[in-house]
N, C-alpha and C positions, 0 to 999 in steps of 0.2 A: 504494500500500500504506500504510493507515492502523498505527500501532504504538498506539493508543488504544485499549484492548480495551472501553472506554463505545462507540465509537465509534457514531454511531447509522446508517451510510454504512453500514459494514458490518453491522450487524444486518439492515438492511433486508435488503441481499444473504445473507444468510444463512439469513433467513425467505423470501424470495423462493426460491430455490433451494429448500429443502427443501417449500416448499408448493406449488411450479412444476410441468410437465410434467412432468420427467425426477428429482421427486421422489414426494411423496404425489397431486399434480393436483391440489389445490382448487380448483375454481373460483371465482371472485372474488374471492380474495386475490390483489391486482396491488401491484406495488410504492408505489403510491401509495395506495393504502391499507392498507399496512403502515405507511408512513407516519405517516398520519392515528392508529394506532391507539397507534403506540409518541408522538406527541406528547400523545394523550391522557392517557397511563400506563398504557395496557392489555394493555398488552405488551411485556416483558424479554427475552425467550426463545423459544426454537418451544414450549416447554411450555405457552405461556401462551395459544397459541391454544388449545386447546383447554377455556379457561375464559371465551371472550370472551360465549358464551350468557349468564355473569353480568352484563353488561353491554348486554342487548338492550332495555330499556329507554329508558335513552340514545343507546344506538346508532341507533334508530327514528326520533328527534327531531333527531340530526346531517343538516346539510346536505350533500346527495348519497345520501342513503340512504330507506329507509323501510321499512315490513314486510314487504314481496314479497322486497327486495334482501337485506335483513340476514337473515331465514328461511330465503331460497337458502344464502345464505354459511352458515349453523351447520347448514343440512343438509347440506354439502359436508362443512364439519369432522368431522360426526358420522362421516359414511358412511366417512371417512378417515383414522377409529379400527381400522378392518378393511382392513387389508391385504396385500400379501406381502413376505418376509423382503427382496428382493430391491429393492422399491422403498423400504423405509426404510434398507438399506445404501447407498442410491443418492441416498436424501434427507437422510442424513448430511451430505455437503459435504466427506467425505474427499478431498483431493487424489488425482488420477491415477485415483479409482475412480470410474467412471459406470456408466449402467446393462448395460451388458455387462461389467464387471470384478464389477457388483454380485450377477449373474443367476449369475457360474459360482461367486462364495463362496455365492449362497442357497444353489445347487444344490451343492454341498458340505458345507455343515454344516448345515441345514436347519433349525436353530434358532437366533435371535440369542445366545442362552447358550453353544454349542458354537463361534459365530463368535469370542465375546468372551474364551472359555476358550483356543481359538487365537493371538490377540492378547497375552493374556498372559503364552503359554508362550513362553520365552525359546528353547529348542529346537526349536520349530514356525517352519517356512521357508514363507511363502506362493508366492517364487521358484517353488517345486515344481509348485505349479496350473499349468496351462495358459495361456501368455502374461503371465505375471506376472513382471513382474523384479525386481532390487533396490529397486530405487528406489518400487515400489508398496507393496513388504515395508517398509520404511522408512517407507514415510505410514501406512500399516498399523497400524504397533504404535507411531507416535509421537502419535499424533493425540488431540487431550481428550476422551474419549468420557463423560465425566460428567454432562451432562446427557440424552445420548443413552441413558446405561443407564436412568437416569429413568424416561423415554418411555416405554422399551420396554416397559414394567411400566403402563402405561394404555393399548396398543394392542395388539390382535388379531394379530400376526402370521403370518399361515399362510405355512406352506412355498409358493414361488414353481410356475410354473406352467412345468411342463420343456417344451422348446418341442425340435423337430427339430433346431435348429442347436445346441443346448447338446449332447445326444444324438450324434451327428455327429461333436463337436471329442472327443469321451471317447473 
């Protein structure tokens, strides 16, 4: 556990998670070229991918890259401007919330606004959901959501996709 919030260890894993399978799924952003992109200074933040097309130029001319590779990658980003509520609660990086803690809040407030309006209602008990304890209520309403409110406001979010097992646990 880094306490250096520069920390560039953990950015990587931060970006990696939220761009990873069990977040938005980009494909070809791998931890080592997350790497590559935060040494170049193309990247602060998860916001910041989705400005790296300003940088496809250069990007083309970097070794290990070229037009096929880097045009994959900003079509991945683009395509993962449209998503559902459930996989950006899930690419968040909240403690304790993955993509099944993140499927039954989509599926409860269907909007990241009504999720966030939850959050910071001091009277609003997440406990109360189904399989949620304290301790998720706790990472819940503690967690920085400041750059996450950000995002949400340059991504598509559609209400997530209610699956039989969600349906089932209600």
């Amino acid at each position: 556990y880094c306490s250096n919030p520069q920390c560039d260890g953990k950015l990587i894993n931060i970006l990696n998670h939220f761009a990873g399978k069990k977040g938005l799924d980009i494909k070809g952003l791998s931890k080592a070229t997350f790497e590559k992109l935060i040494n170049w200074g193309w990247i602060k933040n998860c916001e910041d991918i989705f400005t790296l097309s300003n940088f496809k130029n250069e990007w083309i001319k970097k070794s290990g890259f070229g037009v096929a590779s880097v045009d994959k990658i900003l079509k991945a980003i683009e395509n993962a401007k449209h998503t559902t509520l459930d996989k950006f609660i899930s690419a968040i990086g909240i403690p304790l919330i993955g993509q099944t803690a993140a499927k039954v809040l989509a599926n409860h407030f269907k909007t990241y606004e009504d999720f966030r309006t939850a959050v910071k209602d001091k009277d609003y008990h997440f406990f109360n959901l189904d399989n949620f304890g304290e301790e998720m209520e706790y990472q819940l309403k503690h967690f920085d959501y400041s750059e996450m409110d950000e995002l949400s406001k340059i991504l598509i979010l559609e209400p997530p996709v209610v699956s039989n097992e969600i349906i089932n646990n209600n």
